[in-house]
MARPA-94738 format. One record per residue: x, y, z of N, C-alpha, C, O in turn; residue in three letters. Coordinates in pm, whole numbers, padded with zeros to 5 digits, always signed. Layout:
! MARPA-94738
XYZXYZXYZXYZALA...
! end
This chain:
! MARPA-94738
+00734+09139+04155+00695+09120+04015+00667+09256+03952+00606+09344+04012UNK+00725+09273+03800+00734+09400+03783+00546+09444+03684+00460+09378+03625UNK+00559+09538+03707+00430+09560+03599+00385+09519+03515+00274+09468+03521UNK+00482+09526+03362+00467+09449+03259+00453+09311+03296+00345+09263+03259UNK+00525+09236+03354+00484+09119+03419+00326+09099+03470+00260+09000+03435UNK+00276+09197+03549+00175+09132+03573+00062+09164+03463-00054+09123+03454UNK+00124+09236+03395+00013+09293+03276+00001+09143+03153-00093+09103+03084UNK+00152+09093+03172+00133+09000+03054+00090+08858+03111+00028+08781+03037UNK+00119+08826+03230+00006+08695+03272-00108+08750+03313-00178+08649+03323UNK-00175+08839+03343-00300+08938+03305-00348+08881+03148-00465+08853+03123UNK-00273+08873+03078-00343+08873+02936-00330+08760+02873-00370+08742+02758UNK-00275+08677+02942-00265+08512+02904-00359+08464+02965-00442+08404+02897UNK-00381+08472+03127-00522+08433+03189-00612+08475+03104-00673+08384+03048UNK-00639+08574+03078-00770+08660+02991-00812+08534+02875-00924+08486+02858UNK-00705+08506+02815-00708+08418+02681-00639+08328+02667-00554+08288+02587UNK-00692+08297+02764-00584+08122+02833-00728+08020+02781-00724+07898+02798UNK-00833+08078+02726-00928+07994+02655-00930+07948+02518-00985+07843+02483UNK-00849+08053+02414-00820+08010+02305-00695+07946+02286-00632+07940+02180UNK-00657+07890+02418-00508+07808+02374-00560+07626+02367-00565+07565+02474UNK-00578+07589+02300-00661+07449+02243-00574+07358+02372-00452+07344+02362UNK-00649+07299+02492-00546+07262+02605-00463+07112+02509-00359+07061+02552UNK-00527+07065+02389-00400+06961+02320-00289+06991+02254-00181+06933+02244UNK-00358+07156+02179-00223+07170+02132-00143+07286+02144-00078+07316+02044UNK-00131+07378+02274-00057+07396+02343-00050+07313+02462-00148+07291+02533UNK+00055+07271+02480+00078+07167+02666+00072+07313+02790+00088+07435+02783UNK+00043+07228+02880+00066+07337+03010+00202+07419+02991+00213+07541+02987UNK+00341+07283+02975+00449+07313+03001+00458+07377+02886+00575+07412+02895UNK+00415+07426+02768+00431+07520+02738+00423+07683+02742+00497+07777+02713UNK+00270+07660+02802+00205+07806+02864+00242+07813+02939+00192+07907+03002UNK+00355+07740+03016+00439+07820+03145+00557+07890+03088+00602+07996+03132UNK+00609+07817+02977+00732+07907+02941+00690+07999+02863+00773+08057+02793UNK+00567+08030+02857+00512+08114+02754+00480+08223+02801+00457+08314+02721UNK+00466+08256+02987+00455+08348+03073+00613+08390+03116+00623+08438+03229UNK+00757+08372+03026+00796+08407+02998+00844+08485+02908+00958+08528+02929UNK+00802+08509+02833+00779+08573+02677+00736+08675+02670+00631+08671+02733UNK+00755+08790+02624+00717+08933+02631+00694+08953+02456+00669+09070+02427UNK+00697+08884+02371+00705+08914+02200+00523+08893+02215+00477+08789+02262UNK+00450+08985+02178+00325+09049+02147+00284+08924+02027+00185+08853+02046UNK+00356+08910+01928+00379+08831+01806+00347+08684+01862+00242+08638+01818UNK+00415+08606+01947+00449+08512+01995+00352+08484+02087+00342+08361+02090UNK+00267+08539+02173+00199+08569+02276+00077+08573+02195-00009+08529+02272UNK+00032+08595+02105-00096+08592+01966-00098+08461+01893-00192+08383+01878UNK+00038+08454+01849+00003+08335+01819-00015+08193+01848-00050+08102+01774UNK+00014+08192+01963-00017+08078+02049-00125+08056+02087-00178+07948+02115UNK-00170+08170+02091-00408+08157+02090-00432+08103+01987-00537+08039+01992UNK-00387+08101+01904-00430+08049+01741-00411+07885+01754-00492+07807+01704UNK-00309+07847+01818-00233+07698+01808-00406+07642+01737-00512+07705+01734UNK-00382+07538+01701-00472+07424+01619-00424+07274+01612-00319+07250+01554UNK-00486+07187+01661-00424+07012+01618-00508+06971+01574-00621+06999+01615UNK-00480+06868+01445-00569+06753+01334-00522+06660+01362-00399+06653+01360UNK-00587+06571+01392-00513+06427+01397-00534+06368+01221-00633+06350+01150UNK-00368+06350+01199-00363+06276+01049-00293+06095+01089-00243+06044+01190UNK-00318+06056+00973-00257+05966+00980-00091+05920+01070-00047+05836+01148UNK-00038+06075+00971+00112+06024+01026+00172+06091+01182+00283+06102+01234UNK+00051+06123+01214+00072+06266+01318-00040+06307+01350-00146+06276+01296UNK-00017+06429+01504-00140+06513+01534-00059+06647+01553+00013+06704+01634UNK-00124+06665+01410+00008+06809+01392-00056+06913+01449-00172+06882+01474UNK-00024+07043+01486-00019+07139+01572+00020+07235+01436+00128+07230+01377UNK-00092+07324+01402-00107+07458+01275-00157+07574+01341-00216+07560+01448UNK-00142+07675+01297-00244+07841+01301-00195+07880+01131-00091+07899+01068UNK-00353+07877+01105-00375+07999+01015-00423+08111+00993-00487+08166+01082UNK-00404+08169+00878-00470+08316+00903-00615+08291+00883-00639+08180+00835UNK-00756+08396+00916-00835+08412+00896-00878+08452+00732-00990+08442+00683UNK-00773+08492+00678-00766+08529+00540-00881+08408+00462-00891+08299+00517UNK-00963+08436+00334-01011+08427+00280-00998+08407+00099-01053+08498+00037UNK-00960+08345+00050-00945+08379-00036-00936+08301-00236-00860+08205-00251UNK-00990+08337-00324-00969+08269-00430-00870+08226-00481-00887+08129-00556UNK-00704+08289-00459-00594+08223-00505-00539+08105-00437-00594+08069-00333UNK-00426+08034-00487-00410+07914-00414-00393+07958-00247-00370+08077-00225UNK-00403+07884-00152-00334+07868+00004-00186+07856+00011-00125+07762-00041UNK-00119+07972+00088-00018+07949+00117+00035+07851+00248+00013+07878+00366UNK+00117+07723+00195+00128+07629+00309+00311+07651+00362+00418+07620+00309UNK+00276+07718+00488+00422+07734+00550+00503+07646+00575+00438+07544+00598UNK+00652+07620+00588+00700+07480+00635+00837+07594+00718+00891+07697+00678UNK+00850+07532+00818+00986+07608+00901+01111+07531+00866+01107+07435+00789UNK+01217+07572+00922+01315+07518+00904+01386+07398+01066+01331+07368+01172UNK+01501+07368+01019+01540+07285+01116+01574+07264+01303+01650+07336+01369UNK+01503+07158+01350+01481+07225+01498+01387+07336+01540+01393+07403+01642UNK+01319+07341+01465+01241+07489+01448+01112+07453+01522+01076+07362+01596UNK+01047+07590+01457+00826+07550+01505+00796+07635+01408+00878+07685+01331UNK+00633+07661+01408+00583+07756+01312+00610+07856+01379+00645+07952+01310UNK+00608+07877+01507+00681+08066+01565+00750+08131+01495+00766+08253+01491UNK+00807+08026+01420+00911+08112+01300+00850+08187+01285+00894+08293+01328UNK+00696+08193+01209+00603+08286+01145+00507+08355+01226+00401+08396+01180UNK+00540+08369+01336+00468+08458+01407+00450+08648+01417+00383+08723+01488UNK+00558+08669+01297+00565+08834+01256+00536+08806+01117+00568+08901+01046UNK+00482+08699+01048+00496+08706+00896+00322+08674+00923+00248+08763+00880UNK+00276+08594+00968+00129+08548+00971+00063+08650+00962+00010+08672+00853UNK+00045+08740+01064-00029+08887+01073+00002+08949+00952-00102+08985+00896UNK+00115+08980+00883+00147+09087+00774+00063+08987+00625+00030+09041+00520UNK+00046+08847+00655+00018+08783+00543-00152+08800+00556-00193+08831+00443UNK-00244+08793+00633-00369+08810+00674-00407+08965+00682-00529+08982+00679UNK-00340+09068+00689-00326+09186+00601-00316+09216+00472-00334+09330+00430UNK-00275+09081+00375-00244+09117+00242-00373+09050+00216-00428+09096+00116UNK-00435+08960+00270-00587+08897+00214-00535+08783+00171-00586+08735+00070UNK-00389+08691+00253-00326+08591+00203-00412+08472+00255-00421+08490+00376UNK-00487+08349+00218-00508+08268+00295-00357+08148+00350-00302+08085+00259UNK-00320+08135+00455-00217+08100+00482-00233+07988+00613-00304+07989+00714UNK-00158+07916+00574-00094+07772+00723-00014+07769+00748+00042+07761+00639UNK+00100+07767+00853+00199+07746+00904+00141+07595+00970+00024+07577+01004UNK+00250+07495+00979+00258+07377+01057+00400+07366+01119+00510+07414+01093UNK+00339+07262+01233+00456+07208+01244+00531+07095+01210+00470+06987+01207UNK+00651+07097+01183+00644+06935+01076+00676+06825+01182+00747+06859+01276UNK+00633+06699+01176+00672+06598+01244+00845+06580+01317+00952+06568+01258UNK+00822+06582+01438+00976+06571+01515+01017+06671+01534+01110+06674+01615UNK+00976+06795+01475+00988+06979+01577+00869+07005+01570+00775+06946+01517UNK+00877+07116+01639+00748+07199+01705+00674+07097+01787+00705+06986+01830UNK+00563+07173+01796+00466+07114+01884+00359+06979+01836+00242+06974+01875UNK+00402+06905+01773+00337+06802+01642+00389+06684+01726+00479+06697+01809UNK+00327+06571+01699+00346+06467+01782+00298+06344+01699+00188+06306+01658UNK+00416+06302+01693+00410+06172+01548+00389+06051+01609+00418+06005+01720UNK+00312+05997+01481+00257+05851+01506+00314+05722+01453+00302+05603+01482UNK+00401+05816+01334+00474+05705+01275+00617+05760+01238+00659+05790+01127UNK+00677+05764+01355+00859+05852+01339+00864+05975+01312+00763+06046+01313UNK+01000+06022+01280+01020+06112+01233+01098+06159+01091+01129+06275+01066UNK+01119+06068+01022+01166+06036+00936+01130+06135+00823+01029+06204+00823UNK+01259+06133+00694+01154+06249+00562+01077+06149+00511+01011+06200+00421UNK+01056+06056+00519+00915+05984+00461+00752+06019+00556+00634+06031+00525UNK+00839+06025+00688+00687+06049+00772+00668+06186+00714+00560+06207+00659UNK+00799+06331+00719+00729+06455+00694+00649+06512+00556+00584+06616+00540UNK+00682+06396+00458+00654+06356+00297+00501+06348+00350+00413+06433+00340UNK+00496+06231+00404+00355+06176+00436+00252+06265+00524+00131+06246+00514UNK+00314+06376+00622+00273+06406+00670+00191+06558+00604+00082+06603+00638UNK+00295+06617+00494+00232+06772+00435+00111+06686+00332+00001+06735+00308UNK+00165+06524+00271+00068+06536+00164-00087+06484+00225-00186+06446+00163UNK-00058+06503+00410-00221+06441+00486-00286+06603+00476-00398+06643+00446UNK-00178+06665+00509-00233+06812+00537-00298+06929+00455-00378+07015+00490UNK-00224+06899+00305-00289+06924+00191-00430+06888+00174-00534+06952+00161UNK-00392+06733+00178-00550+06686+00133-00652+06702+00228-00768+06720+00193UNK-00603+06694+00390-00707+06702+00450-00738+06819+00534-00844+06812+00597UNK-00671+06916+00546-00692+07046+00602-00724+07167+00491-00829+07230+00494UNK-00595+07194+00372-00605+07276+00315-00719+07254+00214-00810+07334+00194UNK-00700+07102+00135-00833+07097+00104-00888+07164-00091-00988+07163-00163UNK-00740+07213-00096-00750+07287-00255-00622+07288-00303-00542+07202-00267UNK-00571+07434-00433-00453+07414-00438-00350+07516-00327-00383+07598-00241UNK-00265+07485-00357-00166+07553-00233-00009+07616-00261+00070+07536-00310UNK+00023+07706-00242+00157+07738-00288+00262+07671-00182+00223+07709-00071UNK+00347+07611-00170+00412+07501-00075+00509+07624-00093+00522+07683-00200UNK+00573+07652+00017+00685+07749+00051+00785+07705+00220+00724+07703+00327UNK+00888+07685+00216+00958+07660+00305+01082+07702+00312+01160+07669+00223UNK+01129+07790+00430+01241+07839+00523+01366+07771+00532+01353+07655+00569UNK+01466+07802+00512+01613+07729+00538+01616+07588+00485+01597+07565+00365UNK+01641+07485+00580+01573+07369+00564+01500+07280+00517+01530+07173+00464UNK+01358+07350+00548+01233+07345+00478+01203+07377+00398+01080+07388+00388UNK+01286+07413+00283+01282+07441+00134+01353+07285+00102+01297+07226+00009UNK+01456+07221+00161+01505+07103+00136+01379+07000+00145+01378+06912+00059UNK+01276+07003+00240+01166+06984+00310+01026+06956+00178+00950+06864+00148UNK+01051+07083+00135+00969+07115+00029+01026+07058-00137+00953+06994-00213UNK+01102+07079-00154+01175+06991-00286+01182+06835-00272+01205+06769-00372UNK+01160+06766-00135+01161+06632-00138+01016+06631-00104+00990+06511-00097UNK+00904+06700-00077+00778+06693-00114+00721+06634-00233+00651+06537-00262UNK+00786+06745-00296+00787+06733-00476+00840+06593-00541+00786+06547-00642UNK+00930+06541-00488+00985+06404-00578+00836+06367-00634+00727+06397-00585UNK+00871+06270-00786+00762+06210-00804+00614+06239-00794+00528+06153-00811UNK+00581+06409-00754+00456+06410-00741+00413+06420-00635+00343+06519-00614UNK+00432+06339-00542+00323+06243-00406+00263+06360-00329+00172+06346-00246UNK+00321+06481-00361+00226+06552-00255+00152+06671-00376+00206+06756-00447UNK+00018+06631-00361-00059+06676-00505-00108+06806-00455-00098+06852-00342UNK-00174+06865-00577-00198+07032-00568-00127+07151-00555-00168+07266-00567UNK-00022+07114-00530+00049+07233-00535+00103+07288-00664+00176+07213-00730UNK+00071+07434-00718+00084+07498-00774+00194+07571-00799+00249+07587-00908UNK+00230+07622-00675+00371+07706-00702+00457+07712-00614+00403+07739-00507UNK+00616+07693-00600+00681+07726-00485+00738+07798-00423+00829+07847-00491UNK+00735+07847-00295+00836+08006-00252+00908+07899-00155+00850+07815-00086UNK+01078+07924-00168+01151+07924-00098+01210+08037-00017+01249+08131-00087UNK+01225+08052+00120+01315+08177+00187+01487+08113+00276+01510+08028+00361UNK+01555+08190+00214+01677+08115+00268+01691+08034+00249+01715+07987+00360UNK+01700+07941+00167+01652+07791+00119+01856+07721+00155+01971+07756+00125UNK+01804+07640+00213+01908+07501+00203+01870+07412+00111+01755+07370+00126UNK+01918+07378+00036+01911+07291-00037+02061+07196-00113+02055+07086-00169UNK+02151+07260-00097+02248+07169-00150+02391+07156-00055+02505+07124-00089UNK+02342+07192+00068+02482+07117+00186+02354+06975+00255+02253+06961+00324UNK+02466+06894+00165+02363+06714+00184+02384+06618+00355+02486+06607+00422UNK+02289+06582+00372+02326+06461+00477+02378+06516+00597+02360+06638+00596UNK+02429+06482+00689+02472+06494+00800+02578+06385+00817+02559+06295+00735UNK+02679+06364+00895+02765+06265+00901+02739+06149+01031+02694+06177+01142UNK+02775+06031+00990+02702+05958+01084+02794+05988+01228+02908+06034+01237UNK+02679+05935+01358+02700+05928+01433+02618+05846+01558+02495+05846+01563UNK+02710+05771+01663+02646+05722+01775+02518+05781+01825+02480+05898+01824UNK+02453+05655+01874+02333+05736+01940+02389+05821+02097+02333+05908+02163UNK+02503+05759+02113+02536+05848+02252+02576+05976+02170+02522+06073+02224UNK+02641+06010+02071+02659+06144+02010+02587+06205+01956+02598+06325+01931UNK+02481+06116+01921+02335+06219+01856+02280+06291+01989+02219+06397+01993UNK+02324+06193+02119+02198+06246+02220+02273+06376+02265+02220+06485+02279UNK+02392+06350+02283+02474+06509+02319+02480+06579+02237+02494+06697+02272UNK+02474+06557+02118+02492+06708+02042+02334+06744+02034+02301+06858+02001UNK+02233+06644+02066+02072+06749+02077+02062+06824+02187+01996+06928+02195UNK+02141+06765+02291+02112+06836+02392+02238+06991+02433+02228+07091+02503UNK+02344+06934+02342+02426+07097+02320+02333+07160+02278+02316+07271+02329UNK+02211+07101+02143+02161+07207+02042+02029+07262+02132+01941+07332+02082UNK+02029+07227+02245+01887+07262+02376+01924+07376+02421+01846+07461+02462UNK+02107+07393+02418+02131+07497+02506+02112+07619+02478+02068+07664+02372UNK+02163+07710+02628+02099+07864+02614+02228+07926+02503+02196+08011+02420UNK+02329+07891+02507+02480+07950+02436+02445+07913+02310+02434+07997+02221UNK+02418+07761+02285+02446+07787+02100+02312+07838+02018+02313+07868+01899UNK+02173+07842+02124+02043+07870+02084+02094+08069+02048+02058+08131+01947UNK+02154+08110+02126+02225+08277+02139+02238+08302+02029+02171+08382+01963UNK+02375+08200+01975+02494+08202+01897+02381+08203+01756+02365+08281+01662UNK+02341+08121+01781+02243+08086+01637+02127+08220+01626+02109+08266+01514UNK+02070+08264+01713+02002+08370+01714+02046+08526+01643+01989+08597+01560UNK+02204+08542+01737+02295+08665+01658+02329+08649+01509+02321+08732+01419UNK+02367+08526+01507+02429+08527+01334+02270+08481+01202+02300+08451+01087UNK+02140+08484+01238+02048+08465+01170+01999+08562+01145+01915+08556+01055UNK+02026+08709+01212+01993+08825+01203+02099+08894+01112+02209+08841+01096UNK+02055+09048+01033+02138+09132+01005+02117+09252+01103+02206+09333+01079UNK+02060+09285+01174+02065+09339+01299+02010+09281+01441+01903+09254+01496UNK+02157+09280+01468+02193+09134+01564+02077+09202+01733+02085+09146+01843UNK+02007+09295+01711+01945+09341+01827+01807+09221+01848+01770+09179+01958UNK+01752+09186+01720+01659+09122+01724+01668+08953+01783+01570+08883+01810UNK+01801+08917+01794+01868+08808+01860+01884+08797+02017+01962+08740+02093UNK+01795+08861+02026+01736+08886+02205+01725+08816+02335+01604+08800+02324UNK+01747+08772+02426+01671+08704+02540+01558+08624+02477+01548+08501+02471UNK+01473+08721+02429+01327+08675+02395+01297+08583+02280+01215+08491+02277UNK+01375+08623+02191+01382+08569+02064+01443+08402+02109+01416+08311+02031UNK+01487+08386+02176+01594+08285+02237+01502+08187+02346+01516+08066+02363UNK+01413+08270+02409+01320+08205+02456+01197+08132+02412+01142+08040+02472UNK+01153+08201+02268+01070+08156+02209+01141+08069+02114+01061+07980+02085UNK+01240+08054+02059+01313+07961+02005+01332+07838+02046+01353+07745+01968UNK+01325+07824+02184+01322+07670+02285+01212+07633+02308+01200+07521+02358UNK+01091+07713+02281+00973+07601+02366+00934+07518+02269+00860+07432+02316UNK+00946+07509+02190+00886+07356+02101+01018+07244+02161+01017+07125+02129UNK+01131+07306+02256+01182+07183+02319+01141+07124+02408+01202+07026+02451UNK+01002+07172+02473+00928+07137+02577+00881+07064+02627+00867+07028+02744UNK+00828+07012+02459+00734+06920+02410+00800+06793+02461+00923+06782+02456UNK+00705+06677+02519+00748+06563+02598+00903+06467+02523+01009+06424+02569UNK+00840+06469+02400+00922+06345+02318+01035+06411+02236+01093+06341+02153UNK+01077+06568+02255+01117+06626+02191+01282+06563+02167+01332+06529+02060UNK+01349+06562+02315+01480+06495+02280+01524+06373+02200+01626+06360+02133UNK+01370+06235+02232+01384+06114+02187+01420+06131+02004+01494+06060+01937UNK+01333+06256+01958+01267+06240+01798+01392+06298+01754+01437+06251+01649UNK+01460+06394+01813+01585+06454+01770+01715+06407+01713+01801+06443+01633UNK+01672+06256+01836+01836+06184+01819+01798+06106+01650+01865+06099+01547UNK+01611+06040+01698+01597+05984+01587+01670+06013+01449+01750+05962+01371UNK+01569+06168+01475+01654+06248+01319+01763+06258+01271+01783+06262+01150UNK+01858+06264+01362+02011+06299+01329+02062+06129+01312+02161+06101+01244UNK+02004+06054+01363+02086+05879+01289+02033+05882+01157+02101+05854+01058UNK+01917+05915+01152+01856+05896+01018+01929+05967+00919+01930+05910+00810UNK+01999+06087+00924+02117+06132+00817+02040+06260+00776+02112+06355+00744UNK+01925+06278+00772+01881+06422+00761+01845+06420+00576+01794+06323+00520UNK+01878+06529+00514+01776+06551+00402+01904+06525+00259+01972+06622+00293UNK+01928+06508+00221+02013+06516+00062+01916+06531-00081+01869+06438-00146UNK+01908+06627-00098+01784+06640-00203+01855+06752-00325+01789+06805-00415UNK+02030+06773-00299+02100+06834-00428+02020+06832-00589+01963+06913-00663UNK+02064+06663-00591+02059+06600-00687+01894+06620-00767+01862+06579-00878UNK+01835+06673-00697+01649+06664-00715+01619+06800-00716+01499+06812-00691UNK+01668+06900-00733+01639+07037-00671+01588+07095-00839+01487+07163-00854UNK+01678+07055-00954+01633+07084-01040+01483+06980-01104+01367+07023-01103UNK+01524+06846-01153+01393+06790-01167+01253+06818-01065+01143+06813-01120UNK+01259+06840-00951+01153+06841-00913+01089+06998-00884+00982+07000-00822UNK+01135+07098-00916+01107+07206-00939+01133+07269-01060+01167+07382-01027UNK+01135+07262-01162+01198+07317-01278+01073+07346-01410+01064+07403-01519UNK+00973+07246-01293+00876+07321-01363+00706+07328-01279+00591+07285-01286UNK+00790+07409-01208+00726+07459-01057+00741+07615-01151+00789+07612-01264UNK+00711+07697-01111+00613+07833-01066+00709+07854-00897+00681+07830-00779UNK+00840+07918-00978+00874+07904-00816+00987+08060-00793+01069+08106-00872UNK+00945+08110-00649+01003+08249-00603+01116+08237-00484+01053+08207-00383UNK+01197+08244-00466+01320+08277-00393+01370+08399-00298+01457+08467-00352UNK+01348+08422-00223+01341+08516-00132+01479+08519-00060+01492+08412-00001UNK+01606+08614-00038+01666+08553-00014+01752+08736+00081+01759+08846+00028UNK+01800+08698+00220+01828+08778+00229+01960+08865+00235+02051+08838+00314UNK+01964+08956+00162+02100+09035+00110+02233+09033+00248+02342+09088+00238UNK+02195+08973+00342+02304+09002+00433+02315+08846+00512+02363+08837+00626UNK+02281+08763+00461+02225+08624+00535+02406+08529+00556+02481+08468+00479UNK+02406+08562+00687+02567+08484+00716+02557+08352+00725+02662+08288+00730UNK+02445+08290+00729+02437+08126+00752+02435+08061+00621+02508+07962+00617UNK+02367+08091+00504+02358+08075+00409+02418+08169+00295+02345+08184+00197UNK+02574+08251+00293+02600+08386+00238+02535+08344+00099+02530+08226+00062UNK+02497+08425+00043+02414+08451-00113+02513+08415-00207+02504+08331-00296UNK+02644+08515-00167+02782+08473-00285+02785+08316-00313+02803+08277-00429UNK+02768+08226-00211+02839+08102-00190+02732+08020-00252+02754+07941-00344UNK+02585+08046-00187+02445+07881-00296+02391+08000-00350+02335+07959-00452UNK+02377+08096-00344+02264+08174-00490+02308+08108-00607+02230+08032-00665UNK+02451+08130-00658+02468+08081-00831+02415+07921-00829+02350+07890-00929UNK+02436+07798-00712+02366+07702-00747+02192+07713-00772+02128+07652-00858UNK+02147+07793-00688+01994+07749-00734+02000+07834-00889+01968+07770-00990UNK+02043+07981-00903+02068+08020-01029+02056+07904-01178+01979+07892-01274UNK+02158+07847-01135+02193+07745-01212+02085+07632-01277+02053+07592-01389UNK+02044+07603-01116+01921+07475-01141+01831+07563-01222+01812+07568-01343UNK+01772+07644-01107+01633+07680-01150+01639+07846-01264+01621+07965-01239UNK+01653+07813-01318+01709+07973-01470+01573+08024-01447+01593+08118-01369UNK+01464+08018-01467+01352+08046-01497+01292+08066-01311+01173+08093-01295UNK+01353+08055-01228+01304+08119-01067+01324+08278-01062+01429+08341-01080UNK+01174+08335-01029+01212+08446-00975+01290+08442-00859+01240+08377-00768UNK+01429+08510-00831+01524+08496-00687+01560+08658-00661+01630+08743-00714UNK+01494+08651-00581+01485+08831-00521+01578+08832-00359+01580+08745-00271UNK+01633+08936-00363+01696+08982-00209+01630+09071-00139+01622+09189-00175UNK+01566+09017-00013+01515+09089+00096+01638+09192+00185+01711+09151+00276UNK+01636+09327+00130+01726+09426+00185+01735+09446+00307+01640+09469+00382UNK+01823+09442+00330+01881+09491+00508+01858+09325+00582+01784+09342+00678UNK+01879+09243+00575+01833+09154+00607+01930+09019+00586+02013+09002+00496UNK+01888+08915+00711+02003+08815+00735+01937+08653+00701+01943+08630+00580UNK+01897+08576+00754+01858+08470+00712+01749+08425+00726+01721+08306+00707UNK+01664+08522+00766+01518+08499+00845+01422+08637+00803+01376+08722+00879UNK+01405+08626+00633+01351+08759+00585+01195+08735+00687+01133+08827+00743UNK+01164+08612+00689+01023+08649+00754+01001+08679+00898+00887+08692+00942UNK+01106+08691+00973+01093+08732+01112+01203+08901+01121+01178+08975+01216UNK+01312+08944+01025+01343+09066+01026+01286+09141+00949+01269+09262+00964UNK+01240+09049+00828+01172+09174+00753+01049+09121+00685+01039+09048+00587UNK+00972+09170+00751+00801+09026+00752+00774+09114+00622+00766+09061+00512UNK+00754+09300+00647+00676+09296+00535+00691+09309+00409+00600+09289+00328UNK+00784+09336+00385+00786+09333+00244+00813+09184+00205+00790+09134+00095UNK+00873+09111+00330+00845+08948+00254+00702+08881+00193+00677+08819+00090UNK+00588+08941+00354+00479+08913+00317+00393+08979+00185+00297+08922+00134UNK+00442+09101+00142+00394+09116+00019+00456+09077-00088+00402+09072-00199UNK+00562+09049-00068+00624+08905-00178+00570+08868-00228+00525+08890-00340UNK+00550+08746-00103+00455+08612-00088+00351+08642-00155+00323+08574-00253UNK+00257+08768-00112+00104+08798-00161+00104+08797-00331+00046+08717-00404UNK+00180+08901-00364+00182+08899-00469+00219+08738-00575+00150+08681-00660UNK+00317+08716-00535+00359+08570-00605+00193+08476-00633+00131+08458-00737UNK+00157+08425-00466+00041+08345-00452-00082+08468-00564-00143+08422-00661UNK-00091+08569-00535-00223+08605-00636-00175+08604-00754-00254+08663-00827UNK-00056+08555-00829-00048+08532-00930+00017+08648-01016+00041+08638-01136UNK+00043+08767-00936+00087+08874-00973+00272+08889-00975+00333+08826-00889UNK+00345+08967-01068+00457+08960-01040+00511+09014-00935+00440+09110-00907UNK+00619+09004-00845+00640+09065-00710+00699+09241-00774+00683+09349-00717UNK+00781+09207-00938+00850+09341-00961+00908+09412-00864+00968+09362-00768UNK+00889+09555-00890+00976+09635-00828+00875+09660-00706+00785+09744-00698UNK+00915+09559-00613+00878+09562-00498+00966+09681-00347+01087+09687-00328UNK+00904+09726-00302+01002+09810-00204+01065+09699-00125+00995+09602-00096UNK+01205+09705-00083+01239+09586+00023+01300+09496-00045+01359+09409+00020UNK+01302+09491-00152+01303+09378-00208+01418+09401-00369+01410+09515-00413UNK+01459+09361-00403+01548+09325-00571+01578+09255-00641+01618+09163-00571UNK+01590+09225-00752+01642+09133-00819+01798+09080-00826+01894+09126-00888UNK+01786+08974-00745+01933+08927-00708+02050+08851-00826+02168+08818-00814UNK+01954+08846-00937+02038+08781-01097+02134+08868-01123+02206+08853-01221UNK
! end
């Protein structure tokens, strides 16, 4: 066993007390003594579970403090809040008060009533009311900007003030149907070490950060007991179509766009002019040097984005950052 090795289960024993034993599992803190990301290895001391109605969701927030609204994180698809494990720290540096969750049927969250977008509907507007507790800037990643705009339908998830999208999906709709024997194989292709890689290199604009490690911490919310069952769920269920809603239910939102200048999964040329379109009145800025994951390649100037937006301030001529109109 090499040094660093014993230095880093050295420092998980040390603080193998702040890992909440419900909401990290064992079988997680074993694959977690695989992991060498400092980032990843911090924030898993933080883990947190509430039991809500629709769920016993699994959060870390920052220690941040503060009079402007709460920033409430949402990840993207197949995902966890690890997403935000280089953005959390840079946001609790800006004096951001901030939540990352995990949403019902990924990460480490463990649902009581499916996995469905009605349970994850049901599930941010338990978390609002009963964790955050005030108002909140609702902001969500790839996906979870689709996540976050079907929040919004109609209202139902109250207090929120303003929205930040990063990388936002929002208008490639639905998924195409399929067998439950084909939902269960293509979750378990999507388990593997090759396309977890594949997806790692092309989310980056410098494909170094698409690592072993990065790849390792990318799978352990597959750990989680019920993880394969909720997966297949999701994918019969047809997944998110929220095109059609992207303008009414944000259009008169208070809403920022983060988007990054080199992002191959989502290229900018191809959906920037649609949200353009919807939302005229969105600030939509490009995170420089950067691929589809401004908050894990380029935390900080995302996180002072974010800061600025939530204190109500304009982001402007931010370093890192431009106006993508």
């Amino acid at each position: 066993m090499t040094a660093p090795m014993i230095a880093k289960l050295a420092l998980l024993a040390a603080t193998s007390h702040a890992l909440a034993p419900n909401a990290v599992t064992s079988v997680i803190r074993e694959k977690l003594a695989e992991v060498e990301e400092p980032a990843a290895l911090n924030l898993a001391e933080k883990y947190e579970a509430v039991d809500l109605p629709s769920s016993r969701t699994t959060f870390v927030r920052t220690n941040a403090k503060s009079a402007a609204p709460a920033l409430v994180l949402l990840h993207g698809f197949d995902s966890s809040l690890f997403e935000y494990r280089r953005l959390l720290p840079q946001l609790e540096a800006q004096g951001v008060e901030a939540y990352a969750l995990d949403l019902v049927g990924w990460g480490l969250t463990d649902p009581k009533q499916g996995v469905s977008i009605e349970a994850k509907r049901q599930q941010i507007e338990e978390f609002v009311r009963d964790v955050v507790k005030g108002p909140c800037v609702l902001a969500g990643a790839s996906l979870g900007a689709a996540v976050v705009v079907d929040a919004l339908r109609n209202g139902q998830v109250e207090n929120v003030e303003k929205v930040a999208l990063i990388g936002p999906q929002c208008f490639i709709d639905g998924a195409p149907p399929v067998p439950e024997w084909g939902a269960r194989l293509g979750v378990r292709v999507l388990r593997s070490w090759p396309l977890r890689a594949l997806a790692n290199v092309i989310a980056y604009k410098d494909k170094r950060l698409g690592n072993f490690d990065a790849i390792r911490v990318g799978l352990l919310h597959c750990e989680r007991d019920a993880w394969e069952d909720d997966a297949v769920e999701w994918l019969l269920g047809g997944g998110y179509s929220v095109s059609d809603i992207v303008a009414p239910a944000l259009r008169d939102e208070d809403t920022l766009i983060l988007w990054g200048d080199a992002d191959e999964i989502l290229p900018p040329a191809d959906a920037l002019p649609q949200f353009a379109s919807a939302l005229p009145n969105a600030d939509i800025r490009f995170v420089d040097a950067c691929g589809h994951v401004p908050h894990l390649e380029q935390p900080l100037p995302t996180a002072m984005a974010l800061a600025r937006f939530v204190g109500g301030n304009p982001v402007g001529a931010l370093p890192g950052t431009r106006d993508a109109r």
